[in-house]
MDTraj code that builds the backbone (N, CA, C; nanometers):
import mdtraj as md
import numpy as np

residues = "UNK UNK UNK UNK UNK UNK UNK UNK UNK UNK UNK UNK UNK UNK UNK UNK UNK UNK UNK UNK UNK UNK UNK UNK UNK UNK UNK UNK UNK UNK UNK UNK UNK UNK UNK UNK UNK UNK UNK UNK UNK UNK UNK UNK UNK UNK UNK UNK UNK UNK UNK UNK UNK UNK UNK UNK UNK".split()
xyz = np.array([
    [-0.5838, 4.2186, -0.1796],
    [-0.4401, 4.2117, -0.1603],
    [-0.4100, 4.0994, -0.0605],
    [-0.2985, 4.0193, -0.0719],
    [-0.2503, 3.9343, 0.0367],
    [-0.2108, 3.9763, 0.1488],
    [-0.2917, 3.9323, 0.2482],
    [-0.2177, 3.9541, 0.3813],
    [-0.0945, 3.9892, 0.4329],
    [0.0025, 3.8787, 0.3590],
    [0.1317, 3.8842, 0.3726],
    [0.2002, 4.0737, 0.3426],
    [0.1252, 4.0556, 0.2313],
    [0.1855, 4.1478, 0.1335],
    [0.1619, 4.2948, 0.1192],
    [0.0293, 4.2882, 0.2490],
    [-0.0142, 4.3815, 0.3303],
    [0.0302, 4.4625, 0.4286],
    [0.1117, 4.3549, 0.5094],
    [0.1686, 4.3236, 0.6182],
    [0.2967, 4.4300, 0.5996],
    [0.3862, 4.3420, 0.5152],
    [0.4949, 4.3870, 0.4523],
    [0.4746, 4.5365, 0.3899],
    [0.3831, 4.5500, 0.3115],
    [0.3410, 4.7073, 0.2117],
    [0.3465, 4.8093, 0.3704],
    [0.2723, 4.7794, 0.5004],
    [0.2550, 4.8314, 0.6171],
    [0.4113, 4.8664, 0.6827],
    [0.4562, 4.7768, 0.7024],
    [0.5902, 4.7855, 0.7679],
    [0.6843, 4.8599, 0.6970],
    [0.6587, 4.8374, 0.5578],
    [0.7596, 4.9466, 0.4187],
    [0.7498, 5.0552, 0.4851],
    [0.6269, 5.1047, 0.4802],
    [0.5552, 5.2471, 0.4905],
    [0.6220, 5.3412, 0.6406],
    [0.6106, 5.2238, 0.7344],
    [0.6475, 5.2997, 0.8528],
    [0.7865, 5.2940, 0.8837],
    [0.8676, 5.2404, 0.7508],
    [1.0206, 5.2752, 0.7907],
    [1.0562, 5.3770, 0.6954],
    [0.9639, 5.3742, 0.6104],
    [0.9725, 5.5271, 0.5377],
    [0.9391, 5.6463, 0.5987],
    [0.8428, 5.6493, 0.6724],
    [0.8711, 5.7384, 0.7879],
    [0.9279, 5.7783, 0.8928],
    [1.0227, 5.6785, 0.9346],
    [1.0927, 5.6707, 1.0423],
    [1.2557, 5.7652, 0.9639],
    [1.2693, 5.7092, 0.8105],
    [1.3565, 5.7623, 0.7681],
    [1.3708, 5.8936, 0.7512],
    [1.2194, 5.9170, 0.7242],
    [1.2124, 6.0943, 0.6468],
    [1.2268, 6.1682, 0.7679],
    [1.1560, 6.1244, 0.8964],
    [1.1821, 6.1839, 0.9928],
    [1.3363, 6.2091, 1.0519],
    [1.4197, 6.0886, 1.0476],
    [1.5478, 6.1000, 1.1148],
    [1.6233, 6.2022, 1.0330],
    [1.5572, 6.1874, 0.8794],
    [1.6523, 6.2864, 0.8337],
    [1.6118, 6.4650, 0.8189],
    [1.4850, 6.4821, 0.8768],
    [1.4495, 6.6132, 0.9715],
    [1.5397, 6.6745, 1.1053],
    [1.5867, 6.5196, 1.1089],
    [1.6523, 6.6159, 1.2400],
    [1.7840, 6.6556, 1.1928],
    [1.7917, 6.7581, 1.3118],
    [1.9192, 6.8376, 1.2777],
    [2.0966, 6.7674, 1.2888],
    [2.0885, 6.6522, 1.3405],
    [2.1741, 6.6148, 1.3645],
    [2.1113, 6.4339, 1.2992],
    [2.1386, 6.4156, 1.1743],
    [2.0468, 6.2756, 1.1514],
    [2.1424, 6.2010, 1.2163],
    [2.1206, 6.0597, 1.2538],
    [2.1953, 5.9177, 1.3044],
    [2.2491, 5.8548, 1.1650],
    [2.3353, 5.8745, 1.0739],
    [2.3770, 5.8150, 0.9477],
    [2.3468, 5.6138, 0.9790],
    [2.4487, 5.6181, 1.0987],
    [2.4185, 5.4630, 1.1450],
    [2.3168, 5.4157, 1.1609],
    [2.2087, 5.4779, 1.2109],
    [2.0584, 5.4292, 1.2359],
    [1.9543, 5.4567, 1.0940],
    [2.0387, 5.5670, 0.9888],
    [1.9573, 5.5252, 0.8720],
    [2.0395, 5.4433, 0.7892],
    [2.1206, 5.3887, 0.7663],
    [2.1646, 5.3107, 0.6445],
    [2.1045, 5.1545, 0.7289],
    [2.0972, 5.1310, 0.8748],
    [1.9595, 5.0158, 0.8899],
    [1.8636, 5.0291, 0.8552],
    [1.8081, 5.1243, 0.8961],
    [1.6523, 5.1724, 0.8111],
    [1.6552, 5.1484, 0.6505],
    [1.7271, 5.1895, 0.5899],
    [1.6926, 5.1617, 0.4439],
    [1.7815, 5.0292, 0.4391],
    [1.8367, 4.9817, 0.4646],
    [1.8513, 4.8418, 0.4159],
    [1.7414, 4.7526, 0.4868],
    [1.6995, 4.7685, 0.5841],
    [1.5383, 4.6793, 0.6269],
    [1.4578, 4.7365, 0.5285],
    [1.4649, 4.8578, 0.4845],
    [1.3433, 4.8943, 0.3870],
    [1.3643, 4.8043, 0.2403],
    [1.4652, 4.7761, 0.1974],
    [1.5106, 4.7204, 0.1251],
    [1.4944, 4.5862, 0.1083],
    [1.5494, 4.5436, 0.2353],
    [1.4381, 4.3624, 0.2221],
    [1.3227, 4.3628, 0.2513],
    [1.2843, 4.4344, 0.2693],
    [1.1279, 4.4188, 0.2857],
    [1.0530, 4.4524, 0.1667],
    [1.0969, 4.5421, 0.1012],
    [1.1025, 4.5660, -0.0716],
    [1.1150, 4.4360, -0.1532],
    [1.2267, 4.3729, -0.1364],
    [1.2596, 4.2328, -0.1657],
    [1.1720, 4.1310, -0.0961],
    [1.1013, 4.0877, -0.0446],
    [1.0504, 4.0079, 0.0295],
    [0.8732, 4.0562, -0.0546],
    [0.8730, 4.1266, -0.0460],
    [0.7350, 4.1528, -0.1115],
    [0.7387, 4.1641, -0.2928],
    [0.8303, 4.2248, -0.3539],
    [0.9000, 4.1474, -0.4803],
    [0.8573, 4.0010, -0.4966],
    [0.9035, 3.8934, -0.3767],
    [0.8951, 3.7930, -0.4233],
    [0.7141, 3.7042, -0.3905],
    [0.6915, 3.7799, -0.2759],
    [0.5744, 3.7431, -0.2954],
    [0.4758, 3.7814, -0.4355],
    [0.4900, 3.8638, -0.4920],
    [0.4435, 3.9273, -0.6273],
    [0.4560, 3.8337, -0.7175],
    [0.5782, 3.8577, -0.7141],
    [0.6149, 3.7026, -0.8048],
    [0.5635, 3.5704, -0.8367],
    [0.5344, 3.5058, -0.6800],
    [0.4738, 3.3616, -0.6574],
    [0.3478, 3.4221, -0.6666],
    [0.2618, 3.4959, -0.6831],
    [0.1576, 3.5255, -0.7073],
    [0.1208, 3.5676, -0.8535],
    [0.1818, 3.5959, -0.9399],
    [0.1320, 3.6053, -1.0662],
    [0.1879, 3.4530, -1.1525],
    [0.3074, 3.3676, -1.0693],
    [0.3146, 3.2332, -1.1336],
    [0.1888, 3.1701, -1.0860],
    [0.1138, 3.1947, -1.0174],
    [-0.0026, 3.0766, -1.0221],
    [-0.0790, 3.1036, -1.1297],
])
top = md.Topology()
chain = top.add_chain()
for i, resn in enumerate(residues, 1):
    res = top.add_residue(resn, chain, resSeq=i)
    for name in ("N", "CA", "C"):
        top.add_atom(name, md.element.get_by_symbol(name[0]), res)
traj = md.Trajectory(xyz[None], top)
């Protein structure tokens, strides 16, 4: 796997947990998750495109 894309797959992962957790709590932060999933989201996108430039070679 690419580094990059490693990197990125890593950082996905731990805002997916950051999410599932906030939304454990009893009182979730709505404001602090709709950042969380939109960073999860470009980072989704950002590794999309590395995929991409990697199967055009």
């Amino acid at each position: 796997m690419n580094p990059s894309i490693y990197r990125l797959s890593t950082i996905h992962s731990q805002i997916d947990r950051e999410i599932r957790s906030e939304l454990r709590r009893r009182v979730p932060d709505w404001v602090r998750l709709l950042r969380l999933k939109k960073l999860r989201l470009a980072i989704k996108d950002r590794i999309a495109g590395h995929m991409a430039k990697l199967r055009r070679r």
